[in-house]
C-alpha positions as CSV (number, residue, x, y, z in Angstrom):
1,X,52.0,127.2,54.1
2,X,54.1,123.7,52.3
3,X,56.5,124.1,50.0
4,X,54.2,122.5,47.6
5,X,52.3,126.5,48.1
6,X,55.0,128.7,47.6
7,X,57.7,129.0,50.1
8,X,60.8,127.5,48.2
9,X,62.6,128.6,45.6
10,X,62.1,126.1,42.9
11,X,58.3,127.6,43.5
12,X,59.0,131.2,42.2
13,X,59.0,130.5,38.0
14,X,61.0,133.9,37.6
15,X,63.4,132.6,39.9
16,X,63.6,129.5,38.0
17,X,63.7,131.4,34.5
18,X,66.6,133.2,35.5
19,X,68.6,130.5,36.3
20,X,67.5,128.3,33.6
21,X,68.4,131.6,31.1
22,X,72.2,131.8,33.1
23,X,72.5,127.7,32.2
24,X,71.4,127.6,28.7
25,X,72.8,131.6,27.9
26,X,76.5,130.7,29.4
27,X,76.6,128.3,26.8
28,X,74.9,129.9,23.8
29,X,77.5,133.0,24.7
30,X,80.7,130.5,25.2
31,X,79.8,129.8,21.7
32,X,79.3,132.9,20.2
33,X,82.4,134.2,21.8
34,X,84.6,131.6,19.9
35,X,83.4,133.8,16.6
36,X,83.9,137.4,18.5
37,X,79.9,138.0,18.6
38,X,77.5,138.9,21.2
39,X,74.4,137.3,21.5
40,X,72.7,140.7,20.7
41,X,75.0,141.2,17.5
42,X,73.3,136.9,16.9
43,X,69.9,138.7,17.3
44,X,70.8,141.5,14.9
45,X,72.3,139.4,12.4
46,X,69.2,137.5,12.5
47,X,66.8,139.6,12.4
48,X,68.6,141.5,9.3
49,X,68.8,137.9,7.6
50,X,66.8,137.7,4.2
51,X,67.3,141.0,2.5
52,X,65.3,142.8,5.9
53,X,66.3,146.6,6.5
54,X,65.3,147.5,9.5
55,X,65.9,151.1,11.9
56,X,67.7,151.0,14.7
57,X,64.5,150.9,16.8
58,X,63.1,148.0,15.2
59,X,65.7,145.8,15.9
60,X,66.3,146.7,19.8
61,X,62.3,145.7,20.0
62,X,63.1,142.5,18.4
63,X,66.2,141.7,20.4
64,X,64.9,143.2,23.6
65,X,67.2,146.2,23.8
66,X,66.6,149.4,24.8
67,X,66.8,151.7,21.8
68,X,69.6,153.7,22.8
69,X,71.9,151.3,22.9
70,X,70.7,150.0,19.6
71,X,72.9,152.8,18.0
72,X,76.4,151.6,19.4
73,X,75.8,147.8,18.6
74,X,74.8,148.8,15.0
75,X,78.1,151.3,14.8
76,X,80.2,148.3,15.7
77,X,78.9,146.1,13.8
78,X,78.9,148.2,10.5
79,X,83.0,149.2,11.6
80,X,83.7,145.3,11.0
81,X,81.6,145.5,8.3
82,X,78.8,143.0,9.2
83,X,75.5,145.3,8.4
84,X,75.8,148.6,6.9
85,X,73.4,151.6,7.1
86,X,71.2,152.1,3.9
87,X,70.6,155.5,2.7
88,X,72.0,158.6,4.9
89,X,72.3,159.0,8.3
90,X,70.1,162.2,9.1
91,X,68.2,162.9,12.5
92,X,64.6,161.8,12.4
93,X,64.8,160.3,9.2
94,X,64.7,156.5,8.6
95,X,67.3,154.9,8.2
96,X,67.8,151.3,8.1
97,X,70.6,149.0,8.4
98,X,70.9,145.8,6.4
99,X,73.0,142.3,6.5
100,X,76.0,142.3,4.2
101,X,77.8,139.5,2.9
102,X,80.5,139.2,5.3
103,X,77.7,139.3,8.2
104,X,76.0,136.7,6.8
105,X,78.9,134.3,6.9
106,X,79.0,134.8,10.1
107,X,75.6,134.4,11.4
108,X,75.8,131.2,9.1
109,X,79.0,130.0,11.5
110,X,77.0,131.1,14.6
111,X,73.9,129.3,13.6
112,X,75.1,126.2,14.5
113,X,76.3,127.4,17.6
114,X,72.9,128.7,18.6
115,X,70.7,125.4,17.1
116,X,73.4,123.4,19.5
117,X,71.8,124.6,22.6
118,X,68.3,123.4,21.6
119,X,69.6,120.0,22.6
120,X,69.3,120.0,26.5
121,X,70.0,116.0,26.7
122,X,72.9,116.6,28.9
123,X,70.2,118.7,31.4
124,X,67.8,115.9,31.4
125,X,65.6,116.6,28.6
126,X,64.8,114.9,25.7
127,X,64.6,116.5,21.7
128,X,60.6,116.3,22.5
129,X,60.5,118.1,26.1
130,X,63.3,120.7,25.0
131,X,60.8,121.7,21.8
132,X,58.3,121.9,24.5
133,X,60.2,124.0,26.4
134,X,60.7,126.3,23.9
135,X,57.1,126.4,22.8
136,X,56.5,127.5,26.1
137,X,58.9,130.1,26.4
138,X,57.9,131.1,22.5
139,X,54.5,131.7,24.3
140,X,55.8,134.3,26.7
141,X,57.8,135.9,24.8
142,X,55.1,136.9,22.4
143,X,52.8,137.8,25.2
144,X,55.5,139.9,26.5
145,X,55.6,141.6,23.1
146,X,52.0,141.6,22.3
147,X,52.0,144.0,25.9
148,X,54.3,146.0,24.4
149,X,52.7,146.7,21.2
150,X,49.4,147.6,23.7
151,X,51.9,149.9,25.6
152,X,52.7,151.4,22.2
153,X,49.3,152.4,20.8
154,X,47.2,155.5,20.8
155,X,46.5,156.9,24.6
């Protein structure tokens, strides 16, 4: 078996996915740091943009969290007042948790920060092979949640 079949590392894509994602998230999370927010409190923000109110469960699908952990990011982030819960907190009932103005400024500062590391010019691609790039990963990601929402339906 060559190289050219398997045997190398730069052959295994996961392998090659991981350390692209360690490249590109060192300095997407640099970035955020410099505002005191993780890149899942960037996904929350985000995804809470527009007026959305979303549960708790809702957004660790959409971030790719697990759903207990869900609960202690939103706690945080509605103690520095960035989201706040809408309606009252009961077991088994809905309740969703919404941007507020003060976390919007701040996913406003943090955009930047996060449209800065579509530019991979300094990693040897250019503006066309980066939105390429992320077409491609774009792709897998919705496969990946399109599985999900299969794992999710009636048995």
């Amino acid at each position: 078996m060559s190289d050219e079949e398997g045997r190398g590392l730069e052959s295994v894509l996961g392998w090659n996915a991981v350390k692209v994602a360690r490249i590109i998230g060192s300095q997407i999370t640099a970035g955020m740091a410099e505002h005191d927010v993780s890149l899942v409190q960037f996904g929350v923000l985000s995804c809470l943009a527009d007026g959305a109110e979303l549960t708790s469960a809702e957004i660790a699908r959409a971030v790719f969290v697990r759903p207990q952990s869900m609960a202690d990011v939103l706690d945080g982030m509605e103690r520095r007042g960035l989201v706040h819960r809408v309606g009252v907190r009961v077991r088994g009932r809905r309740n969703p948790a919404a941007i507020t103005p003060a976390g919007q400024a701040v996913l406003d500062a943090v955009q930047q920060v996060a449209l800065a590391t579509n530019d991979l010019s300094s990693l040897g691609l250019d503006a066309s092979r980066s939105a390429q790039l992320n077409e491609l990963l774009i792709a897998v990601i919705e496969g990946a949640e399109a599985e999900l929402d299969v794992g999710d339906g009636p048995s």
